[in-house]
C-alpha positions as CSV (number, residue, x, y, z in Angstrom):
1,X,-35.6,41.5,71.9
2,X,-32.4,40.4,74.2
3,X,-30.2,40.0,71.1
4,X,-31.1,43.6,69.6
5,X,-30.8,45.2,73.0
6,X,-27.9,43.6,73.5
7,X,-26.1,45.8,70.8
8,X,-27.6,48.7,71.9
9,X,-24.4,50.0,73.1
10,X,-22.8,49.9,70.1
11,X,-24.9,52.8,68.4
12,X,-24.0,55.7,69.4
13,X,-20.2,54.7,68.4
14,X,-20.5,53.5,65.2
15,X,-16.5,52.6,64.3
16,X,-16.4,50.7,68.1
17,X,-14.8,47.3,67.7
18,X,-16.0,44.0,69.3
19,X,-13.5,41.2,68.9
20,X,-15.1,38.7,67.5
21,X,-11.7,36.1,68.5
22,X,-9.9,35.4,72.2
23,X,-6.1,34.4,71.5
24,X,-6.6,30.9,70.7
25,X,-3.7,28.8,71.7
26,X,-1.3,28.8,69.0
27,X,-0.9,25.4,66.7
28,X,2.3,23.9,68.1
29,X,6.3,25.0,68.4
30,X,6.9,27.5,65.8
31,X,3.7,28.4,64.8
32,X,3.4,31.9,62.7
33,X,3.1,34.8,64.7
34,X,-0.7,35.2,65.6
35,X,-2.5,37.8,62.6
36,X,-5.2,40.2,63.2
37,X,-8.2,41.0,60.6
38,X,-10.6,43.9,60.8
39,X,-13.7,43.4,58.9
40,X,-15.8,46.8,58.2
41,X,-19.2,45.6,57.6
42,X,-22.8,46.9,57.7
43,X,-25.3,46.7,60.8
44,X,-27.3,43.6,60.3
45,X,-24.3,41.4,59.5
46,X,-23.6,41.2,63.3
47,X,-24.8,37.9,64.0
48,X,-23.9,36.1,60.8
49,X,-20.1,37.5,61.3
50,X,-20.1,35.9,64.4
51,X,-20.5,32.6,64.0
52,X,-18.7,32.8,60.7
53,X,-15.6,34.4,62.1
54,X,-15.4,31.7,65.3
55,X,-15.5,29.0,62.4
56,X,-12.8,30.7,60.0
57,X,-10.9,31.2,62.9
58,X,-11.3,27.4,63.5
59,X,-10.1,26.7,59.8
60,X,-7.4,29.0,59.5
61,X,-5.7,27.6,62.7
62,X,-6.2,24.0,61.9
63,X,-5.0,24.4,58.0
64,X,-2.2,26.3,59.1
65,X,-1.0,26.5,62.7
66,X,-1.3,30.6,62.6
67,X,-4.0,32.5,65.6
68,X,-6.0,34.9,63.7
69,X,-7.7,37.9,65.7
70,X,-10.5,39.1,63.8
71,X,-12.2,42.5,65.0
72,X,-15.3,43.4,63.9
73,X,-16.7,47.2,62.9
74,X,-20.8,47.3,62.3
75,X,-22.4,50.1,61.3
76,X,-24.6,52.1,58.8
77,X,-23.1,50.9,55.2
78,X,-22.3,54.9,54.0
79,X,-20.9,56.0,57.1
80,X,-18.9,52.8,57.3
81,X,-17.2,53.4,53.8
82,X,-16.6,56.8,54.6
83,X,-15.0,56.0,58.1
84,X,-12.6,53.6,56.4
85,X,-12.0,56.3,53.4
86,X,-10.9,58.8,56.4
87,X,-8.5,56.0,57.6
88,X,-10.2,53.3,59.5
89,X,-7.9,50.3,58.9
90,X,-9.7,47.5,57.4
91,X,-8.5,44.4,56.2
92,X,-11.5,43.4,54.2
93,X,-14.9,45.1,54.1
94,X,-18.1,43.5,53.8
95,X,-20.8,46.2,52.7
96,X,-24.4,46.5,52.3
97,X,-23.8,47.5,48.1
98,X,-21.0,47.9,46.2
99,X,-21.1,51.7,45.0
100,X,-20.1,52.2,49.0
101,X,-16.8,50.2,48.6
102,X,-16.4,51.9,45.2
103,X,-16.8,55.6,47.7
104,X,-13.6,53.9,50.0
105,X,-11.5,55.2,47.0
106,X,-12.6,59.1,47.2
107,X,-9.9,60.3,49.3
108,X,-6.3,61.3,48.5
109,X,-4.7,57.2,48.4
110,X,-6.6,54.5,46.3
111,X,-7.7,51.7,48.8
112,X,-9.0,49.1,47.2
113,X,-8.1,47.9,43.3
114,X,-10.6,49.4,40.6
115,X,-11.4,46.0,39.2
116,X,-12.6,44.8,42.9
117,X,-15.5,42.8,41.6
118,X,-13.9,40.9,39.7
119,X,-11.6,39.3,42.4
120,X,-14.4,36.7,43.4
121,X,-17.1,35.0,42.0
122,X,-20.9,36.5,41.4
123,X,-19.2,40.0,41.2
124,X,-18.0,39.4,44.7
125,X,-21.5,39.2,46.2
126,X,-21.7,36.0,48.5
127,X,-24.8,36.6,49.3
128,X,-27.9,38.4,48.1
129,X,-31.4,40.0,50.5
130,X,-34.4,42.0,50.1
131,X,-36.6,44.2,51.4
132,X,-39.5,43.2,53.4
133,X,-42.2,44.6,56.2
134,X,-42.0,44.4,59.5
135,X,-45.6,44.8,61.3
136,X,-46.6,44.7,64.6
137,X,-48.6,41.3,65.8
138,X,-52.3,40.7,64.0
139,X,-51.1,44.0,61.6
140,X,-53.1,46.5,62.8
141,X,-52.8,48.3,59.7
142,X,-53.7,45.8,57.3
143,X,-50.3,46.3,55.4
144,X,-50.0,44.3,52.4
145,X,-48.2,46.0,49.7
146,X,-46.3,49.0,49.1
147,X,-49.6,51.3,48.5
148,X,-51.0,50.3,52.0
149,X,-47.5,52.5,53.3
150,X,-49.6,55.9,52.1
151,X,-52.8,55.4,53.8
152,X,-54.5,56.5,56.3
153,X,-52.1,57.7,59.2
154,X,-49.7,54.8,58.9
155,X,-46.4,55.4,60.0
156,X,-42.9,54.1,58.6
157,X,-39.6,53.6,60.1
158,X,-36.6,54.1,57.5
159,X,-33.1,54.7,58.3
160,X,-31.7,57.8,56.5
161,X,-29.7,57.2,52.9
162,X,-27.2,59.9,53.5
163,X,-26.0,57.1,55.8
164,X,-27.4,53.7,55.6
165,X,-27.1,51.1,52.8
166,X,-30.3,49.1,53.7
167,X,-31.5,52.6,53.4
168,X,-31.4,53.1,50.1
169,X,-31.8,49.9,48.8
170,X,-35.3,50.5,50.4
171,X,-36.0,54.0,48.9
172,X,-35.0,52.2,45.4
173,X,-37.2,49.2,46.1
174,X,-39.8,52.1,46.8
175,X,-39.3,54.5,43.8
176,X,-40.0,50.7,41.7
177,X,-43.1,50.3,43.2
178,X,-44.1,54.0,42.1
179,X,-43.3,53.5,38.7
180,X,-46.0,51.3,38.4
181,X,-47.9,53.7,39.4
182,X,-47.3,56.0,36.5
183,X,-43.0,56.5,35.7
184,X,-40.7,58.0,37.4
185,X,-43.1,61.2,38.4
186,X,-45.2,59.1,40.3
187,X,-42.5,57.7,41.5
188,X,-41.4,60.8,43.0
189,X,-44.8,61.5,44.0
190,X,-44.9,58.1,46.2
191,X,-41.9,58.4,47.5
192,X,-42.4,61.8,48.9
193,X,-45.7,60.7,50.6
194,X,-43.8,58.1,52.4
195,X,-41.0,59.6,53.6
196,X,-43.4,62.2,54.8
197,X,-44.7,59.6,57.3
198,X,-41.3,58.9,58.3
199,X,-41.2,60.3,62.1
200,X,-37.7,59.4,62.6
201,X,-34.5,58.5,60.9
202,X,-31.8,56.4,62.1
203,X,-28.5,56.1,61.1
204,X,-28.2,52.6,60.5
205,X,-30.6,49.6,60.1
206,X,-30.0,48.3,62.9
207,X,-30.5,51.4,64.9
208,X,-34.0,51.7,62.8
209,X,-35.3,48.0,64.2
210,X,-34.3,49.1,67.7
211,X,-36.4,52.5,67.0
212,X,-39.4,50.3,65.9
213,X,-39.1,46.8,67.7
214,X,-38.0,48.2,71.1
215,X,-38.8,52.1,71.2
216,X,-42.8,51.1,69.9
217,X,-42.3,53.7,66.8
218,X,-43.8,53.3,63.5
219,X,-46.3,51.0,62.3
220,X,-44.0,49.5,59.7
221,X,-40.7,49.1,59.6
222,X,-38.6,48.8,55.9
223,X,-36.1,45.7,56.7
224,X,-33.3,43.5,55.2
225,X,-35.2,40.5,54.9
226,X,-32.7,38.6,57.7
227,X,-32.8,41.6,59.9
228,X,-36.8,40.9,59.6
229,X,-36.7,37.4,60.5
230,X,-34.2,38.2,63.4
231,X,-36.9,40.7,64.9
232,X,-39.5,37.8,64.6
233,X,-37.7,35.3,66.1
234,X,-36.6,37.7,69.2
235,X,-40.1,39.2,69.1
236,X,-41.7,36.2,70.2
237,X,-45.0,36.3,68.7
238,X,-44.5,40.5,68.9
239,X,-44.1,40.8,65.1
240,X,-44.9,39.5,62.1
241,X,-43.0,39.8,58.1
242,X,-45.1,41.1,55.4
243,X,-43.6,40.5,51.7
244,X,-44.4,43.2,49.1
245,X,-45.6,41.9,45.7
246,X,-42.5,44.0,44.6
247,X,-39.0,44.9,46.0
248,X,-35.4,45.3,45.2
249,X,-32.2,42.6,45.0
250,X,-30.3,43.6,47.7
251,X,-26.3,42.7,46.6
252,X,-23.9,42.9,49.6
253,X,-20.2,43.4,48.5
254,X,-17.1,42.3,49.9
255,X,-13.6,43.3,48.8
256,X,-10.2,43.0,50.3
257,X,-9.0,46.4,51.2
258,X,-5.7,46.2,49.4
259,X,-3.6,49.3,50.5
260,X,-4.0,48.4,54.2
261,X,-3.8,44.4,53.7
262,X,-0.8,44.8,52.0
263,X,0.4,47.4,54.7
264,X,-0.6,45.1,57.9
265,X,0.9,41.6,56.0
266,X,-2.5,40.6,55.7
267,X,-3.2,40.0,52.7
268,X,-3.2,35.9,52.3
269,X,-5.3,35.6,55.4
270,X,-7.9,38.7,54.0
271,X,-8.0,37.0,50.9
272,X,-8.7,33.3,52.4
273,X,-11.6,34.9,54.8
274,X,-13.4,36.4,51.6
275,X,-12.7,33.0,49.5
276,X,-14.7,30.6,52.4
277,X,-17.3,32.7,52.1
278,X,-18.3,30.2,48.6
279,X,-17.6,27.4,50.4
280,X,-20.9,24.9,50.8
281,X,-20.4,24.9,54.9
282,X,-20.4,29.0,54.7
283,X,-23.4,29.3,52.1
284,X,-25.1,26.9,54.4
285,X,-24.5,29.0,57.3
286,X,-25.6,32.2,54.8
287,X,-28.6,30.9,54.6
288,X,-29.1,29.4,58.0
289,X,-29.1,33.3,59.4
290,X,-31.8,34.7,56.8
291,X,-29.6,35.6,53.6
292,X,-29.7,34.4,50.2
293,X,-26.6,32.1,49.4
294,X,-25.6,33.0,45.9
295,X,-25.4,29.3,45.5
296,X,-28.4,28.1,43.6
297,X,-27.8,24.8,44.5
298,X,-27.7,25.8,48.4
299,X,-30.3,28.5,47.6
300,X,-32.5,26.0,46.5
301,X,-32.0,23.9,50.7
302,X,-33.7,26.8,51.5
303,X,-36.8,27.5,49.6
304,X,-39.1,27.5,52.7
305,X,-37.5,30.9,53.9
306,X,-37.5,32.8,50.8
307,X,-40.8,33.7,48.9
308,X,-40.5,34.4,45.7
309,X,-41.5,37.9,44.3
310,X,-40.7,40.3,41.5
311,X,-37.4,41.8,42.1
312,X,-35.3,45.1,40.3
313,X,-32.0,45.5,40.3
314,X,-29.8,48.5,40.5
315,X,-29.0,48.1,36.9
316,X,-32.5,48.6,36.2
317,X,-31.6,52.7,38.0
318,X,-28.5,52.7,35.8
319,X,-26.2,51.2,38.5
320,X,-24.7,52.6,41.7
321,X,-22.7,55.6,40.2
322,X,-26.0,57.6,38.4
323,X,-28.0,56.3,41.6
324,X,-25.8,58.2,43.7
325,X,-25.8,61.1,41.7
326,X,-29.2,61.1,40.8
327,X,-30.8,59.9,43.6
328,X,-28.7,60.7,46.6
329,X,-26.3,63.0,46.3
330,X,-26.0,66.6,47.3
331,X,-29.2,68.4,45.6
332,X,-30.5,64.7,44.3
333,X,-33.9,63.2,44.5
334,X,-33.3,62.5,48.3
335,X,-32.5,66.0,49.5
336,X,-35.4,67.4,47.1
337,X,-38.2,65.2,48.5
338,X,-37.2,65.8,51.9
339,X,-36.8,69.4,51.8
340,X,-40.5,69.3,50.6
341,X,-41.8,67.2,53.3
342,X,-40.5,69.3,56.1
């Protein structure tokens, strides 16, 4: 697990910034004066941004002579948005779901335009996921579906809600399953049961697959479906990808932070860095590292990755603003189930 380990380090500081550029040569006499771009992003985007920001960086200094720096901030999707909220000076953000760049705006100064969505195609979601299982080699457990997560003494790894967008995309993918099982009070049944046999929770996602792939807890861990792949690739025969009959569509936001791109004269190259992200060469590199390109025409080069399943969406919970307040905010579904499971 070199490549997880690697970013080890980075967890305990969740706002620490790697720069993701190193002061390319600028293009020619009187080029622009060399730009810098933060992105704020969630944790498993870490490998994707890299490669994509070496190639924009690449683009934007062939197409028009400027050196752009571009800075990258990883980190549980909640505690991201509120770290930018609190004044952490992104340029553009890049989040695991957009109610958390919606929660940017809940301070004193409105960051980001109200209308955000609507700035780029597919409501500004380049790229869509899932939520798998990650089991250990042979699957001990025998864990198939979402029922298997309740039996016997099987353990889960989660990260917490409160702070985690891959969190809560997997406690919604979660509650759907337990409506099948009988509405929304077996839901809350299920859901209880499993976060009962949740021994720790991480902050982020990426902290979670560390706690699970590296420190040997759990016997299942919840993923992003690339984050998954990423563990089985590094794992080297360690782990293995179990997809439930039924899970959640997992939409990723991105959105130019206006107040500070217009502050740091960023805005044309912020703006640019979020358009590419359509482009053919970008959805191809999308899919390349385990996400879903919103391009059906790109999805569809990459049909061998993705199985298909039954998905819900967060419209189906009444979309992001009555799933915070109903399901994870202060005195919400979240805090009740696990006040009852301590």
């Amino acid at each position: 697990m070199k490549g997880l380990r690697k970013h080890l380090a980075w967890l305990p500081v969740g706002l620490m910034l790697a720069a993701c550029g190193s002061g390319a040569a600028e293009g020619g006499k009187g080029a622009a004066k060399p730009v810098s771009l933060l992105n704020v992003s969630y944790d498993p985007t870490r490998e994707f941004y890299r490669e994509y920001n070496a190639a924009f960086q690449a683009y934007w200094q062939q197409s028009t002579g400027q050196t752009v720096h571009i800075k990258q901030s990883n980190g549980g999707s909640g505690k991201q948005a509120l770290a930018v909220r609190n004044g952490l000076k992104a340029d553009v953000l890049t989040l695991a779901l957009a109610g958390d760049i919606d929660a940017v705006n809940g301070g004193a100064k409105q960051l980001v335009q109200p209308d955000w969505q609507q700035a780029l195609p597919d409501n500004s979601t380049p790229y869509t996921s899932t939520i798998v299982f990650l089991v250990r080699k042979g699957n001990p457990k025998n864990i198939r579906d979402w029922g298997d997560l309740v039996q016997g003494d099987v353990q889960v790894i989660t990260p917490n809600p409160k702070t985690s967008g891959g969190a809560r995309w997997n406690f919604l993918a979660a509650w759907a399953y337990g409506r099948t099982l009988g509405g929304d009070a077996a839901a809350e049944q299920y859901v209880g049961e499993l976060f009962k046999r949740v021994p720790v929770m991480d902050a982020g996602a990426r902290a979670a697959t560390i706690s699970f792939t590296q420190r040997g807890l759990g016997d299942v861990l919840l993923s992003w479906e690339n984050e998954a792949h990423l563990a089985v690739q590094e794992g080297k025969g360690e782990f293995e990808i179990v997809t439930p009959s039924l899970s959640v569509l997992c939409e990723p936001s991105v959105a130019v932070v206006d107040a500070v791109a217009d502050e740091h004269g960023t805005r044309e190259v912020a703006e640019a860095y979020l358009r590419r992200l359509y482009t053919d060469e970008a959805q191809r590199m999308i899919g390349r590292h385990y996400y879903r390109p919103s391009n059906p025409e790109i999805l569809a080069e990459f049909t061998d990755r993705f199985p298909q399943l039954d998905l819900v969406k967060v419209a189906d919970f009444g979309g992001w603003s009555k799933v915070h307040t109903d399901f994870f905010g202060d005195g919400g579904v979240f805090d009740r189930i696990y006040s009852r499971g301590k």
